[in-house]
KEDREN-18152 format. One record per residue (C-alpha): residue number from 1; residue in three letters; x, y, z. Coordinates in nm, 4 decimals, m for minus. Layout:
% KEDREN-18152
- NUM:ALA:X:Y:Z
...
***
This chain:
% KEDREN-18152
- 1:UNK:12.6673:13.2956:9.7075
- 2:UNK:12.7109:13.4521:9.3974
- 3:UNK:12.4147:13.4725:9.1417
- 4:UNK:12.5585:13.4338:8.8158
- 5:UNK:12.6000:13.0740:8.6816
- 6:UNK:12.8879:12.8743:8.8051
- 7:UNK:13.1502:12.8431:8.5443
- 8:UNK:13.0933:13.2241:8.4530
- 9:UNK:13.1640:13.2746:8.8498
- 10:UNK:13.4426:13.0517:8.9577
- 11:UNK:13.7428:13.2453:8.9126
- 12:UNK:14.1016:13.2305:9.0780
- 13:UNK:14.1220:13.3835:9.3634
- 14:UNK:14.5258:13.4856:9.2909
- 15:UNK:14.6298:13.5759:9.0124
- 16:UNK:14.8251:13.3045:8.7881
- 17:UNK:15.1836:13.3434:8.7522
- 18:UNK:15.4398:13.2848:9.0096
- 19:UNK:15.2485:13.3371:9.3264
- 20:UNK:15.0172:13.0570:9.2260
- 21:UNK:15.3303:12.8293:9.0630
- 22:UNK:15.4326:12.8669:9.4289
- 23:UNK:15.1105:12.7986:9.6221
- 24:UNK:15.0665:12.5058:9.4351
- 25:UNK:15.4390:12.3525:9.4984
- 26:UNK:15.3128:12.4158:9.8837
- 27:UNK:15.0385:12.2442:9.8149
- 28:UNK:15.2269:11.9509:9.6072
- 29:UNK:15.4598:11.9101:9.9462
- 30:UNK:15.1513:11.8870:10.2178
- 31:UNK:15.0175:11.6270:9.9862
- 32:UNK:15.3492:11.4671:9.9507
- 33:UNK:15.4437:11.3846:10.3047
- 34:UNK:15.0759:11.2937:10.3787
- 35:UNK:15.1145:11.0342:10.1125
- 36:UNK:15.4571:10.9115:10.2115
- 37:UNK:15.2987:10.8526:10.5230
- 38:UNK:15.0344:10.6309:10.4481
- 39:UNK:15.2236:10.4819:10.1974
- 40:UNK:15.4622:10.3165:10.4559
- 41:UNK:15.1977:10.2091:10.6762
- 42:UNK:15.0126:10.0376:10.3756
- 43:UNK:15.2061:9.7076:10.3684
- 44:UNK:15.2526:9.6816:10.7415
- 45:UNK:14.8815:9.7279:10.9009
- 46:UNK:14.6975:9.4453:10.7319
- 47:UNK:14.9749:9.2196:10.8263
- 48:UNK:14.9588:9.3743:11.2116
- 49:UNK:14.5666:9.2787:11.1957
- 50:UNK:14.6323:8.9569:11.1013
- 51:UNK:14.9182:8.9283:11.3514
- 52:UNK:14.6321:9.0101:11.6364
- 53:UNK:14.4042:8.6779:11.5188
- 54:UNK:14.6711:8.4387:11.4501
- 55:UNK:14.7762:8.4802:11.1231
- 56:UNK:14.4286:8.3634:10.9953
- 57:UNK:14.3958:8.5764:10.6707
- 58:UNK:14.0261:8.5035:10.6115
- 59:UNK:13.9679:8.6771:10.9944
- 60:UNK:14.2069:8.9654:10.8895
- 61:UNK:14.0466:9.0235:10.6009
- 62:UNK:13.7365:9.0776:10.7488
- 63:UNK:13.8455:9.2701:11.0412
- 64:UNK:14.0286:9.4782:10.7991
- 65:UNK:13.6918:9.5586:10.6259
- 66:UNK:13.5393:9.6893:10.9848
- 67:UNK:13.8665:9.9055:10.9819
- 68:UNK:13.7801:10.0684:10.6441
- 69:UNK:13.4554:10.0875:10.7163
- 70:UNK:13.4864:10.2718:11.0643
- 71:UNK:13.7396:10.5447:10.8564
- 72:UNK:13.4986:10.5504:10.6306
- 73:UNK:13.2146:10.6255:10.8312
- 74:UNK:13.3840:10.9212:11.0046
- 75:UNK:13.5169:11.0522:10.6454
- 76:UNK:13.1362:11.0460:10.5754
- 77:UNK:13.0206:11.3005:10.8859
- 78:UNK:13.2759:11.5148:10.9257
- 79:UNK:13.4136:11.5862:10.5559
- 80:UNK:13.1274:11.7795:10.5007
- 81:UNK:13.1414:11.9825:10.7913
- 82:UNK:13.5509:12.0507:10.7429
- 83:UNK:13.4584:12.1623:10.3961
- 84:UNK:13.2095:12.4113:10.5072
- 85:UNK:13.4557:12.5190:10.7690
- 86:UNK:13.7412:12.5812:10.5045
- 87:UNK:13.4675:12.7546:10.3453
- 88:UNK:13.3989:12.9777:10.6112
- 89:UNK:13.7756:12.9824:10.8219
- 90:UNK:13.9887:12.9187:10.5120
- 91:UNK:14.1908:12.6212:10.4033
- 92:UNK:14.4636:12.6225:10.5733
- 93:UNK:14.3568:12.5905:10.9275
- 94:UNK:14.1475:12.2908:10.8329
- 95:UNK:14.4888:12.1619:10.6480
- 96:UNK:14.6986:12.1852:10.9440
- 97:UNK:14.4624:12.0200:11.1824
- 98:UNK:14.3994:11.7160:10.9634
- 99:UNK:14.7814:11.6674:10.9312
- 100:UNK:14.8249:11.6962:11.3419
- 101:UNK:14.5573:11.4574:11.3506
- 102:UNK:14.6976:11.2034:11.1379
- 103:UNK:15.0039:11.2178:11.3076
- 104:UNK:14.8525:11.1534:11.6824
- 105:UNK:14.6957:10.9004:11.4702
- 106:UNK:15.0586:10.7135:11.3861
- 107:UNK:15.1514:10.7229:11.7457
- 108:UNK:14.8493:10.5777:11.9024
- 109:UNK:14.8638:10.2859:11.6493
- 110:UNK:15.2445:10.2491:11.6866
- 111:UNK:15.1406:10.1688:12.0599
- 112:UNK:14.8596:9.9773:11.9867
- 113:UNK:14.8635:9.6456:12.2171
- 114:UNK:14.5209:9.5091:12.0980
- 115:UNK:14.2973:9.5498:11.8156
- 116:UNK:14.0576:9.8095:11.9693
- 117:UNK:14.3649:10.0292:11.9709
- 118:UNK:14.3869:10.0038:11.6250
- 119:UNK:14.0303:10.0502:11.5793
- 120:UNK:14.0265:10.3489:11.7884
- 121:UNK:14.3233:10.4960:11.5822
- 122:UNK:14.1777:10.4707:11.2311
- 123:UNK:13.8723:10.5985:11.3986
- 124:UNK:14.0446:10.9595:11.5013
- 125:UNK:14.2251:10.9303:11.1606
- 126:UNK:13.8646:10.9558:10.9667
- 127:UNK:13.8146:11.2568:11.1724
- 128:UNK:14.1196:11.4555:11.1019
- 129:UNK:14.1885:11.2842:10.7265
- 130:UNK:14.0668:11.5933:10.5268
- 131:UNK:14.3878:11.7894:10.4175
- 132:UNK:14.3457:11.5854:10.0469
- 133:UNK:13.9724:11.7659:9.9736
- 134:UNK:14.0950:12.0536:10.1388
- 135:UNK:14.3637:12.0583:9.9291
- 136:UNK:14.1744:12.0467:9.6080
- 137:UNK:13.9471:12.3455:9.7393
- 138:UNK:14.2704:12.5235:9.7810
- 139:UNK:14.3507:12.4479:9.4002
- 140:UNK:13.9986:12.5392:9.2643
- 141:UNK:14.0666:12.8958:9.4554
- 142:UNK:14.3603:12.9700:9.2701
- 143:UNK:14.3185:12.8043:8.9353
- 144:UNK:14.1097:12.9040:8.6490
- 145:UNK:13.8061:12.6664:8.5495
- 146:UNK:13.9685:12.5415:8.2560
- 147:UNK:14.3503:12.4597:8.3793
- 148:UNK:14.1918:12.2681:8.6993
- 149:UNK:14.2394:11.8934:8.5483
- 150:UNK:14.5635:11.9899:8.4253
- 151:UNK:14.6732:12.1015:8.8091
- 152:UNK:14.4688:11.8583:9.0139
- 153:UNK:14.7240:11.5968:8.7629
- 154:UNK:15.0353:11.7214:8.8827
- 155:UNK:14.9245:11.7844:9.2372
- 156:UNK:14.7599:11.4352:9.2014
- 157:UNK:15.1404:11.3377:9.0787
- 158:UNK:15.2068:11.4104:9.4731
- 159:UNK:15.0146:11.0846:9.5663
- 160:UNK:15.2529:10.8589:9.3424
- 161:UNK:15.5207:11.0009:9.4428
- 162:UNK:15.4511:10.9532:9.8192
- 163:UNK:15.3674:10.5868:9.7201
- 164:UNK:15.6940:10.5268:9.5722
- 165:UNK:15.9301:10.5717:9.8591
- 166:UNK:15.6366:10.5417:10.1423
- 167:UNK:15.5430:10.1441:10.0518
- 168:UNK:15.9013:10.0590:9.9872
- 169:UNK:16.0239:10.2416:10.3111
- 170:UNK:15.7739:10.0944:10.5163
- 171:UNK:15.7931:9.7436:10.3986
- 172:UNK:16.2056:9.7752:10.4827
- 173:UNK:16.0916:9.9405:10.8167
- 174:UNK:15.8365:9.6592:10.8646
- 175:UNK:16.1342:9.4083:10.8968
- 176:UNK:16.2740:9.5614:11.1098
- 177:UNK:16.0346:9.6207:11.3487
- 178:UNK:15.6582:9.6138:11.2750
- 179:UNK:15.5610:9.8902:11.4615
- 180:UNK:15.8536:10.1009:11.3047
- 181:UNK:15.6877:10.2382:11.0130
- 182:UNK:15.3690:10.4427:11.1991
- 183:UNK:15.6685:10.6293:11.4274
- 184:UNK:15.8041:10.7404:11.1363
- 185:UNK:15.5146:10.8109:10.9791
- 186:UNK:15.4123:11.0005:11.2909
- 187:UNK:15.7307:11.2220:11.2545
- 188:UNK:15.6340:11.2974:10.8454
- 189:UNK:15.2834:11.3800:10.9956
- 190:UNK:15.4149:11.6268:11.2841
- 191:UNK:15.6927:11.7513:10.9897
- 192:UNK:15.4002:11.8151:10.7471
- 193:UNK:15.2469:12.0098:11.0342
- 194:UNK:15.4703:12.2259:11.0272
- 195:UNK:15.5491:12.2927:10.6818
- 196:UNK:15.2148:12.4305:10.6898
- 197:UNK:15.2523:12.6205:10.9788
- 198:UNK:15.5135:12.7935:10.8595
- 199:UNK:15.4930:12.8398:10.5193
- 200:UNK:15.1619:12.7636:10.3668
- 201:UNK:14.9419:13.0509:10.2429
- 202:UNK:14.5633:13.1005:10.2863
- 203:UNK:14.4101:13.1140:9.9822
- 204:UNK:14.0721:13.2258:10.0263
- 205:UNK:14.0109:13.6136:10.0699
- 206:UNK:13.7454:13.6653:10.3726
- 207:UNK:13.6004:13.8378:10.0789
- 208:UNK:13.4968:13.5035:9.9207
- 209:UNK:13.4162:13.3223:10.2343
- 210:UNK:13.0777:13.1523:10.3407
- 211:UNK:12.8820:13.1792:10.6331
- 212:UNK:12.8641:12.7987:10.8140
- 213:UNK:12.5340:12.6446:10.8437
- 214:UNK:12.4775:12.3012:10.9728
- 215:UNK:12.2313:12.2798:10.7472
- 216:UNK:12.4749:12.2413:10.4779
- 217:UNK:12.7713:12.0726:10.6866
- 218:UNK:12.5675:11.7955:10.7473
- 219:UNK:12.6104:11.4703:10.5328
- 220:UNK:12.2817:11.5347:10.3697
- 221:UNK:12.2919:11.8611:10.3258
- 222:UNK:12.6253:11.8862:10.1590
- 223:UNK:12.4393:11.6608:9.9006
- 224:UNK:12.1907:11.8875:9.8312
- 225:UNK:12.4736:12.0773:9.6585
- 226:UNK:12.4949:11.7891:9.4342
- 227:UNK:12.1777:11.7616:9.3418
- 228:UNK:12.1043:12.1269:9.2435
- 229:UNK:12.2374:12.0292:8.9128
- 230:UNK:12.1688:11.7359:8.6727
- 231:UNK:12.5247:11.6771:8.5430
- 232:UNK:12.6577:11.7558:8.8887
- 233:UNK:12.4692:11.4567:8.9984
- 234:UNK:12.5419:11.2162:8.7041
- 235:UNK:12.8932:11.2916:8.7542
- 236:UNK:12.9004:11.2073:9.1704
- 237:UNK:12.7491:10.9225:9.0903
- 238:UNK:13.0343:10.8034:8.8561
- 239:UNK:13.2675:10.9263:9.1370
- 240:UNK:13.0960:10.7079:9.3896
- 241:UNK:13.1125:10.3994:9.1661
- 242:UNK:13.4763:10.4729:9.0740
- 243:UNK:13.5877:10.5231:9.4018
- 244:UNK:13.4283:10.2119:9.5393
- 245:UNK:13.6237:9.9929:9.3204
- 246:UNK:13.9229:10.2072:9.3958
- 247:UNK:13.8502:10.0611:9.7490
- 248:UNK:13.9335:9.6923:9.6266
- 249:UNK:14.3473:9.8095:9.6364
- 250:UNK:14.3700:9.9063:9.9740
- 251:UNK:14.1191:9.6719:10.1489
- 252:UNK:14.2260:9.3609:9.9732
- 253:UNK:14.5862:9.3936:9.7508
- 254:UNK:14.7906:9.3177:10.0147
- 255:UNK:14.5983:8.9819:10.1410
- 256:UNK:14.5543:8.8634:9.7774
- 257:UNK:14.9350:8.9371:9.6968
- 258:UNK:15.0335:8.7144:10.0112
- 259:UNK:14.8039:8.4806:9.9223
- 260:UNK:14.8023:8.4221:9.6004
- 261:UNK:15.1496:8.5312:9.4814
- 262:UNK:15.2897:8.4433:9.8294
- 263:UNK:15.4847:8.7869:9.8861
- 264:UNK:15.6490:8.8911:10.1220
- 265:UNK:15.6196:9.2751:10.2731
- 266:UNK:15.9328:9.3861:10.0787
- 267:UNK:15.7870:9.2353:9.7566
- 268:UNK:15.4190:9.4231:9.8497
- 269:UNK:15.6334:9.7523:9.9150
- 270:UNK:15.8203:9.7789:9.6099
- 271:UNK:15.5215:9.6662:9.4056
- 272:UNK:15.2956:9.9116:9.5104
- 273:UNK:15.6102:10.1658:9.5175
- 274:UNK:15.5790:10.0909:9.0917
- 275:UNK:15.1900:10.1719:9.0720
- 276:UNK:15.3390:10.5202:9.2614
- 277:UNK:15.6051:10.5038:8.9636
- 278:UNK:15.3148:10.4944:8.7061
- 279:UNK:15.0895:10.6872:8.8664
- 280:UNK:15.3226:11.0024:8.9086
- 281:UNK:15.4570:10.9648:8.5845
- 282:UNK:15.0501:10.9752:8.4702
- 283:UNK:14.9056:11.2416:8.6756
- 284:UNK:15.2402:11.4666:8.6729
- 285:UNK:15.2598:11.4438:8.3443
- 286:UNK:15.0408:11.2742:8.0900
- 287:UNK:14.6743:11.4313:8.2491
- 288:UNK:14.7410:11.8065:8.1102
- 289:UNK:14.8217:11.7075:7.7302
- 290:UNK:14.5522:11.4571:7.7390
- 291:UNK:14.2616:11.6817:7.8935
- 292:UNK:14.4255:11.9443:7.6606
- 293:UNK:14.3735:11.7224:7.3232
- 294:UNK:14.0316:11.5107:7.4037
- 295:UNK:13.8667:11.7114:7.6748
- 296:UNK:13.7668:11.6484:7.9998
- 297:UNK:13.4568:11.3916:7.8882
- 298:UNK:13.6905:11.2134:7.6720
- 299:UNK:13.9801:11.1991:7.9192
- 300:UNK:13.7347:11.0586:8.1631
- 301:UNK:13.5720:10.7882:7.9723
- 302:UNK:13.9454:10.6882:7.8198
- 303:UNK:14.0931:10.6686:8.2566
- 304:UNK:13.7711:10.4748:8.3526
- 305:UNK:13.8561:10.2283:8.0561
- 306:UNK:14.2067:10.1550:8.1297
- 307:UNK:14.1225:10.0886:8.5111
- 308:UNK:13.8954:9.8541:8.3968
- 309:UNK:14.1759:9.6822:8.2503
- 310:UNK:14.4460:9.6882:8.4976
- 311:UNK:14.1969:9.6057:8.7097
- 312:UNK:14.1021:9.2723:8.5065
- 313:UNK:14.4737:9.1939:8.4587
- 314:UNK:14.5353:9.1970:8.7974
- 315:UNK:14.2246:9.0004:8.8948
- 316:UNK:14.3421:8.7137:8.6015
- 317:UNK:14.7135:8.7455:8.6364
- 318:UNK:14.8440:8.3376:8.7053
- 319:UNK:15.1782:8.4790:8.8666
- 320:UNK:15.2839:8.8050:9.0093
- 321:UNK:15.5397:8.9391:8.7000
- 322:UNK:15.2329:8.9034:8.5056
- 323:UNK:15.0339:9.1090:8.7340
- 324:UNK:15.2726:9.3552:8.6967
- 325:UNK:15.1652:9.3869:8.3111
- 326:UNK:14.8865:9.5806:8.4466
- 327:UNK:15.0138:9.8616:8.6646
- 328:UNK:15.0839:10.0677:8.3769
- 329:UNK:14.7416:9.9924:8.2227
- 330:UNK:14.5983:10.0965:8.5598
- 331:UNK:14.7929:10.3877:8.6047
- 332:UNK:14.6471:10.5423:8.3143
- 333:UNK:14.2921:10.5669:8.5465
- 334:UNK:14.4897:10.8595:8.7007
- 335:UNK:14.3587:11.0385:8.3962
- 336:UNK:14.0103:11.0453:8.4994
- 337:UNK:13.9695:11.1865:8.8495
- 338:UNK:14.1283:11.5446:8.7635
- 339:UNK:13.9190:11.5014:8.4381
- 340:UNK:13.6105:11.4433:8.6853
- 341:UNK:13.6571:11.7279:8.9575
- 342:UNK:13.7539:11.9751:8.6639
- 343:UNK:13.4235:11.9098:8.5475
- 344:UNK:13.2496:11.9094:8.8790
- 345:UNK:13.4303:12.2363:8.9898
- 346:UNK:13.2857:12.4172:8.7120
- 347:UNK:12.9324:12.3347:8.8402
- 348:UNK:12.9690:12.5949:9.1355
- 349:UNK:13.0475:12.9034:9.3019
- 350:UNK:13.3800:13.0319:9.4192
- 351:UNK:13.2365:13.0207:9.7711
- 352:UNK:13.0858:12.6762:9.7422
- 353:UNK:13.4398:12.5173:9.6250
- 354:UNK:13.4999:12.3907:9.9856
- 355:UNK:13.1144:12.2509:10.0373
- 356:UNK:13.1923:12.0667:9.7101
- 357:UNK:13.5225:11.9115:9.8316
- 358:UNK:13.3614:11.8250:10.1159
- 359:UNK:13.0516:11.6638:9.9569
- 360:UNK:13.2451:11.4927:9.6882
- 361:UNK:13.4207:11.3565:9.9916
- 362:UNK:13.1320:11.2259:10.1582
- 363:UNK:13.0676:11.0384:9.8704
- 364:UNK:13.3936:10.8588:9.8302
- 365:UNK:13.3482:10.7960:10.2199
- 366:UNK:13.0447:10.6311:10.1259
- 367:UNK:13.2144:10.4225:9.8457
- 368:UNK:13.4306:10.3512:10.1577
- 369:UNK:13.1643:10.2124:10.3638
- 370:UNK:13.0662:10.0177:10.0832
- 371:UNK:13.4015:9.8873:9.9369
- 372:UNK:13.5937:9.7139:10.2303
- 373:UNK:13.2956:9.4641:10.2873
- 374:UNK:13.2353:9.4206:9.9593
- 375:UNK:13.5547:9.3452:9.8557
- 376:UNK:13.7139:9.1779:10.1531
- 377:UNK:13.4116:8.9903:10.1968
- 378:UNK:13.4271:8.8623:9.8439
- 379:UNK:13.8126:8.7817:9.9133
- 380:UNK:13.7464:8.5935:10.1828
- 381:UNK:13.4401:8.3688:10.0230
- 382:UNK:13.6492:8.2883:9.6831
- 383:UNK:13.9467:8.1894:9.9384
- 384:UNK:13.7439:7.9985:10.2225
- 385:UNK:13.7721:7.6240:10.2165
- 386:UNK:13.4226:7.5796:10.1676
- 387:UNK:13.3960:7.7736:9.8525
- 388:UNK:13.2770:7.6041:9.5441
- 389:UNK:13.4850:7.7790:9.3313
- 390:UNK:13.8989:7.9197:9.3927
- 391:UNK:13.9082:8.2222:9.2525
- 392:UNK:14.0866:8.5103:9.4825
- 393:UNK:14.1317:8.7007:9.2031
- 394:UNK:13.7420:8.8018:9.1884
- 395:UNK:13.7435:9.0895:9.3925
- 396:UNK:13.9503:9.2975:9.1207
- 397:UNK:13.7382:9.1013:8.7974
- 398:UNK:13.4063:9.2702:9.0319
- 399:UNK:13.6415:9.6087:9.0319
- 400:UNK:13.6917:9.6171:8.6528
- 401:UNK:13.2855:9.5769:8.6191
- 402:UNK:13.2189:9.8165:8.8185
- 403:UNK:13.4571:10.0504:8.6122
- 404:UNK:13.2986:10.0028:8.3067
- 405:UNK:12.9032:10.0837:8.4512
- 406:UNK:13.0812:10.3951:8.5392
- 407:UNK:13.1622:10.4190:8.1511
- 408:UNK:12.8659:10.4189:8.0548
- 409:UNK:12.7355:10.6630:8.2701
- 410:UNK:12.9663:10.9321:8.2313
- 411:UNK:12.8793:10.9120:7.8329
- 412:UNK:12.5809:10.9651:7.9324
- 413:UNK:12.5512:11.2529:8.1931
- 414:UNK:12.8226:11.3882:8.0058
- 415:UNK:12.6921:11.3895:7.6477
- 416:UNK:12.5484:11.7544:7.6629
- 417:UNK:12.8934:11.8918:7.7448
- 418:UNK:13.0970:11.7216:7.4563
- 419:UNK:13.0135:12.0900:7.2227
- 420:UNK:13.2134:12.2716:7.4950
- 421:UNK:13.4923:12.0390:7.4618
***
């Protein structure tokens, strides 16, 4: 590791111009199909749980929350270690085995006969699911310190656009057939296999490569990274807390649309194929002028505000057109997470990019252990019949609070920065 301090250290490891222009588009396209993929499965596999225990939505959504958890778990152990691997091997072996993994993944689920099938599948998809952190460590070793935010936006812009067509596709699919959608998805997965195969780049010289040591692949160890510096820390823990109420979307939207709204899964598909309209149009193009104008602490505390209000909107929302008030305010909480990892990737050394993907990922797998019980769980009380008080919209009011403690803490750890912005 490299002695001087980190932002004076963390260079690109190709020069910018049209080599990297390209190397990010490849990047952009991994991320894309991944995306599309899960994005079509999104609206079908809650309603496949809930298909296993009778249509009993209060059982779903708790057996939906063991699902997240169980992905989340695995994220938690092995992201680490497949960041200090891409450290040490490069990125884009590690890239290429997540996106085989996901796709055996697909299959097994799309022959699923029984729950534990399903369990087993999102199991094996923890594992493999690292090609997004990956892909960010790819970024950071090609792009200078101070354009990071402005890429990670329109790479970020990747994951709405996979959410446009991939909800909308599978909730068409899911009529069809309800295993449909995770075959296809499969076939993206093998496809974005090999894409990479094929055409994607390494982009980290052996030159710049770290020895592994389990001593830093571990869960515990990769946070060690985090805590060698005090804004480094300040900042994960605004991550964590972020990306746990991120958690209430997936775990609990598609119940609380259902239930509340009483959707269908083409109505869930093309709404959440709108909050990929938003957010693409946000991260692809409003995050760079943005981080440009106010900085990456300003950007930050301005995304975590507007979540805080979609999220509220949401939560509130009588009817579902007025819901959809506050997927634009939402979207604009795309502006934060480049602005976050900009400012975390300038903590660090050019050969500790992939340790700090990694550990950044443990830490949203954490937020995933945390978020699916919390959130389902909170679902399922406000909706049970012996609840004092109907409320379903509670998990996403408990989302927007913990959005604004995030606030305040990223004012804070982030207050010594502002002269640099």
């Amino acid at each position: 590791m490299s002695d001087q301090s980190p932002e004076a250290s963390v260079t690109p490891s190709q020069p910018v111009g049209a080599s990297r222009n390209a190397a990010v588009a490849f990047i952009f396209v991994t991320i894309l199909l991944d995306m599309l993929a899960l994005g079509m499965i999104m609206p079908i596999l809650p309603k496949l749980v809930e298909s296993f225990v009778d249509n009993d939505t209060a059982t779903a959504a708790r057996i939906f929350g063991v699902f997240g958890t169980a992905w989340a778990l695995m994220q938690f152990i092995f992201s680490p270690v497949l960041g200090s691997l891409s450290d040490r091997f490069g990125r884009r072996p590690v890239v290429l085995l997540s996106n085989f993994g996901l796709a055996l993944d697909y299959v097994l689920m799309a022959l699923a006969p029984s729950l534990w099938w399903l369990f087993v599948g999102r199991v094996i998809s923890g594992i493999t699911a690292a090609s997004v952190s990956t892909a960010f460590a790819y970024i950071s070793d090609i792009t200078a310190p101070d354009k990071r935010a402005a890429v990670f936006g329109k790479v970020g812009a990747a994951f709405g656009a996979g959410f446009i067509l991939g909800p909308a596709l599978g909730g068409l699919l899911g009529e069809v057939d309800p295993r449909l959608p995770f075959w296809v998805a499969a076939g993206l997965s093998f496809a974005n296999t090999l894409y990479g195969l094929l055409i994607l780049p390494e982009s980290l010289p052996r030159n710049r490569r770290a020895p592994f040591h389990w001593r830093s692949a571990n869960p515990l160890g990769a946070w060690r990274l985090l805590r060698s510096d005090a804004t480094l820390t300040g900042l994960s823990v605004v991550n964590f807390i972020a990306q746990v109420a991120h958690v209430v979307l997936p775990s609990t939207y598609v119940l609380y649309a259902t239930y509340r709204y009483g959707w269908d899964e083409k109505t869930v598909g093309l709404t959440l194929a709108m909050v990929g309209v938003c957010a693409m149009v946000v991260q692809g193009g409003a995050v760079g002028p943005i981080v440009n104008r106010l900085g990456e602490r300003n950007a930050l505390a301005l995304g975590l505000g507007f979540g805080a209000l979609g999220f509220l909107i949401f939560g509130l929302a009588p009817t579902g057109p007025i819901s959809w008030l506050g997927i634009p305010v939402m979207a604009l909480w795309g502006i934060a997470g480049p602005a976050t990892l900009g400012l975390m990737t300038r903590r660090v050394a050019p050969d500790q990019q992939g340790q700090l993907q990694g550990a950044s990922g443990s830490v949203q797998s954490m937020a995933q252990l945390v978020g699916p019980f919390l959130f389902t769980l909170t679902f399922a009380y406000f909706i049970a019949p012996t609840s004092p008080l109907k409320f379903p919209g509670a998990p996403f009011v408990l989302a927007a609070a913990l959005l604004l403690i995030a606030l305040l803490i990223a004012r804070r750890v982030t207050a010594a920065m502002e002269p640099a912005q």
